[in-house]
Residue, then its C-alpha position, 0 to 999 in steps of 0.5 A: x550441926x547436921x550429920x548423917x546416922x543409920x536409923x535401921x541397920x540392913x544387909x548386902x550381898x555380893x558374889x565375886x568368882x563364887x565368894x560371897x560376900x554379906x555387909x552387915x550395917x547397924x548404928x553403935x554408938x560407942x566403940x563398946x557397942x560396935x564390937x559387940x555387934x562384930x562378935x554377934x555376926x562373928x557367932x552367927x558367921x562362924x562358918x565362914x572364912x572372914x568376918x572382916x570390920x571397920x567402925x566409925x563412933x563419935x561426932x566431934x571425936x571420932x574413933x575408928x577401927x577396922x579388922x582384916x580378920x585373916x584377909x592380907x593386910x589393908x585388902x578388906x578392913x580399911x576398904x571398909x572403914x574408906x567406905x564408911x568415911x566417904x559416905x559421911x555416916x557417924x556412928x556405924x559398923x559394918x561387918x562384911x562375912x566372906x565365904x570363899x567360893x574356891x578361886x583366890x581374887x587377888x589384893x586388887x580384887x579383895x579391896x573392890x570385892x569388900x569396898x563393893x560389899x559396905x557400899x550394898x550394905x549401906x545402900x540397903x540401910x536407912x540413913x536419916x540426917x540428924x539436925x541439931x536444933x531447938x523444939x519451939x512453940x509458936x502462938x499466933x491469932x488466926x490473922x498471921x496464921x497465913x503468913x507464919x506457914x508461908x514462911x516456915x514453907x519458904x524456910x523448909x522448917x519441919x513441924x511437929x503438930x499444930x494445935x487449932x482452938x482459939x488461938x494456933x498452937x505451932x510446934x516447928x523445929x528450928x535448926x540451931x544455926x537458923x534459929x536466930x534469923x527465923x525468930x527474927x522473921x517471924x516477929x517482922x512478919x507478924x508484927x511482933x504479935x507471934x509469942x515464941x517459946x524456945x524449948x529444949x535442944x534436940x537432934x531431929x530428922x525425918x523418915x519417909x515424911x515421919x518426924x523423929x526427935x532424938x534426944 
């Protein structure tokens, strides 16, 4: 399973015939989580007009919610959570604040200002593809060494660290729905001289070249 999550939240900001508009994007993990952060923007905004929302929770039961908070009903929260679910990003919140600049905007003109506002919110997030998969250990002789990375190269595998003493110690993480094909290659390859070791499941991904591993 591959999906895509918020690894740090971020903000942004529109204007629209002098309205502000700000979008929040944090992660939430549970529905719990995601309505705390709508009351702490909420404190934080307590000046402003609306602090509309939508959430999404879950990966394979997804929960979602969304909240006009005062605006005519469907122009700002479900534009919002339209949003969220065409970006393809689980677990997240985002709360957009409104202080309005004096002229009305219509329903038409809400539902583009809040759907505008999520959009520039999450384009000012880091959002990471979560890939389920197992950590593994290769041990090979430096004679395969060539061949195994060649492989892994060819496979797009991303790799921990790798360990040189008198044997090459490789950690890569496999994918859990390639797992089965990769072991497979690397013993042909090698000639079944590789040893591999299939550790625990994980979800991982990487940011900016950086290797993360969640639990």
């Amino acid at each position: 399973m591959r999906y895509k999550a918020v690894y740090q939240g971020g903000s942004g900001e529109i204007v629209e015939k002098k309205s502000r508009f700000i979008a929040h994007v944090q992660s939430a993990q549970s529905v719990e989580e995601a309505q705390q952060f709508i009351d702490e923007i909420k404190k934080k905004y307590w000046d402003a007009r609306h602090n509309c929302s939508a959430f999404s929770v879950g990966i394979d039961s997804v929960v979602t919610r969304s909240s006009d908070d005062g605006e005519p009903s469907g122009t700002a929260g479900k534009p919002i959570l339209e949003v969220i679910l065409g970006s393809g990003i689980h677990n997240i919140v985002i709360v957009v604040t409104r202080y309005f600049g004096g002229t009305l905007l219509g329903t038409g003109g809400l539902v583009r200002a809040y759907t505008e506002a999520a959009r520039a919110g999450i384009n000012q997030a880091d959002i990471i593809e979560k890939i389920e998969g197992n950590r593994m250990i290769l041990e090979t002789d430096y004679t395969d060494l060539g061949k195994i990375q060649y492989l892994l190269a060819q496979n797009g595998v991303t790799v921990e660290n790798t360990d040189y003493a008198d044997k090459v110690i490789i950690h890569p993480l496999f994918p859990k729905e390639d797992k089965q094909r990769l072991c497979k290659a690397l013993v042909e390859a090698t000639g079944g001289r590789v040893k591999i070791v299939e550790e625990e499941l994980v979800y991982f991904g990487t940011v900016d070249g950086e290797v993360l591993v969640f639990d």
